[in-house]
C-alpha positions in Angstrom: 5.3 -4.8 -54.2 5.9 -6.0 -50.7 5.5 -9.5 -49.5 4.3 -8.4 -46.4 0.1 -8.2 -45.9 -0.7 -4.7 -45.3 -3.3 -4.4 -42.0 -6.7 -3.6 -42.4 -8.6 -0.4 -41.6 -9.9 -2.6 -38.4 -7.0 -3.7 -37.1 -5.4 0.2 -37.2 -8.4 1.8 -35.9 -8.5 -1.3 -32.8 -5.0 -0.4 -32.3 -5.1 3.0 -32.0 -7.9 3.1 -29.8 -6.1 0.3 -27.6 -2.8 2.8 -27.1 -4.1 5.5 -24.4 -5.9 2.1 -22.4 -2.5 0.3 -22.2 -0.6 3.7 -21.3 -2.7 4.2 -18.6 -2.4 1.6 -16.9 1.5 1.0 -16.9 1.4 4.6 -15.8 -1.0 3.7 -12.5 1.1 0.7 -11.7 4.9 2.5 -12.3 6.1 3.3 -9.2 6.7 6.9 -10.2 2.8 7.4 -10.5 1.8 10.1 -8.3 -1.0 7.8 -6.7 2.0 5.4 -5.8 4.3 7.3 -3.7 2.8 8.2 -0.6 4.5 10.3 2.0 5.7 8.5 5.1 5.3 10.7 8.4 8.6 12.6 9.3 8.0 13.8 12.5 6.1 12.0 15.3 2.1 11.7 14.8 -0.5 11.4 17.3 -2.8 8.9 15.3 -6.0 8.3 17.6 -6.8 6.9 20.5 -4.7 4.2 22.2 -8.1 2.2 22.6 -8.7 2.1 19.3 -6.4 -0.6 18.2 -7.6 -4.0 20.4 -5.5 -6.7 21.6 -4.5 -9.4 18.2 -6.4 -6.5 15.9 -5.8 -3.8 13.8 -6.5 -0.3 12.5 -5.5 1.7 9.5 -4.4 5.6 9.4 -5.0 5.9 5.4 -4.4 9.7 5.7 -1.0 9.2 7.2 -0.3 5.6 5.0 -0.2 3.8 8.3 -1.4 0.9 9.9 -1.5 -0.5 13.5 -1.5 -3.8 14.7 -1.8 -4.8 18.6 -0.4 -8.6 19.4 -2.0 -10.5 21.8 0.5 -9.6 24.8 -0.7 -5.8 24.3 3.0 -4.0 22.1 2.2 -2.2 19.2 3.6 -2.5 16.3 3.4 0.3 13.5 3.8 0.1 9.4 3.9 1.7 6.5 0.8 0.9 4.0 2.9 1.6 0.8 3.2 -2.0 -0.9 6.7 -3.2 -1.5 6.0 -4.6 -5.1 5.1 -1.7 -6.5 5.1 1.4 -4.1 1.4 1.8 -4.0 -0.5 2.7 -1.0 -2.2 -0.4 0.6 -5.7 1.1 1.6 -8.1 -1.7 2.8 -7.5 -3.6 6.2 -9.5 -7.0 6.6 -8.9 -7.8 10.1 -5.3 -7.9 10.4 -4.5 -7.8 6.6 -3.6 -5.4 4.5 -4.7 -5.3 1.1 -2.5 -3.0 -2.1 -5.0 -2.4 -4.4 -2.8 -2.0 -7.6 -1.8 -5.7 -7.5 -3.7 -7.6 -4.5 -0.5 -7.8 -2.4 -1.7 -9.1 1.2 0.1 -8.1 4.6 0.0 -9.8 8.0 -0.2 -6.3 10.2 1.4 -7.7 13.5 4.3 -8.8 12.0 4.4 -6.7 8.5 5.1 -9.4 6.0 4.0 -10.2 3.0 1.5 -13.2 2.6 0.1 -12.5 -0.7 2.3 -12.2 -3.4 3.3 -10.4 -5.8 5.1 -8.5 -3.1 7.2 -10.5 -1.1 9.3 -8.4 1.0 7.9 -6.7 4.3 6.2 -3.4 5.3 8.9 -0.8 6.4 8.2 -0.8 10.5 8.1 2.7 11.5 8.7 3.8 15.4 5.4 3.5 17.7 4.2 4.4 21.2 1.2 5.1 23.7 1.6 8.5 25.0 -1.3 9.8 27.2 -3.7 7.7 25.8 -3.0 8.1 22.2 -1.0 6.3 19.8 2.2 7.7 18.4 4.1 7.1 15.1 7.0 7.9 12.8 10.5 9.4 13.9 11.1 10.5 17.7 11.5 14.3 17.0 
């Protein structure tokens, strides 16, 4: 006979039930997930409207996992929204912050770095200009 207490029904059945809960959510916060990598742009994209983005604010491109920020002296400044802690894509702008969802990372826009942990390295700064009115980012083709 073992020395050991042998679990009860409860505990097994708690347990088991418990497994697929914790799998699923290590798998939403690995940075393998499919919801975390996000695609960069590769080529130049024309992303709105130069007017759209005001002078010390901000606007998000979620469907191209950028943002914009304009400083105060009028240069644009362009960034990835895919959070350095954990490669998710940051989809929520609060004036000129942006929010990761997966862990509550918080970014200052015009300048890309991180002010909230758990991240604490910056957004990757992609290439940005105003062409005929509209705002440009990613790679010069």
């Amino acid at each position: 006979m073992s020395a050991r207490p042998t679990p009860s029904r409860r505990t097994v059945l708690r347990g088991a039930a418990l497994t697929p809960v914790a799998g699923l959510g290590a798998a939403a916060c690995s940075p393998g997930s499919d919801r975390a990598k996000r695609a960069l742009p590769t080529a130049p994209v024309e992303l709105g409207a130069e007017a759209e983005v005001a002078e010390g604010g901000a606007k998000l491109y979620a469907e191209h996992n950028v943002v914009v920020g304009r400083s105060e002296d009028g240069a644009l400044k362009a960034y990835s929204t895919i959070c350095t802690h954990q490669q998710c894509a940051a989809n929520k702008l609060e004036g000129t912050r942006l929010i990761c969802p997966c862990h509550g990372s918080e970014f200052d826009v015009l300048t890309g770095e991180a002010v909230v942990p758990p991240a604490t390295r910056p957004l990757q700064e992609l290439p940005v200009r105003a062409e005929g009115g509209k705002i440009v980012a990613g790679p010069v083709a």
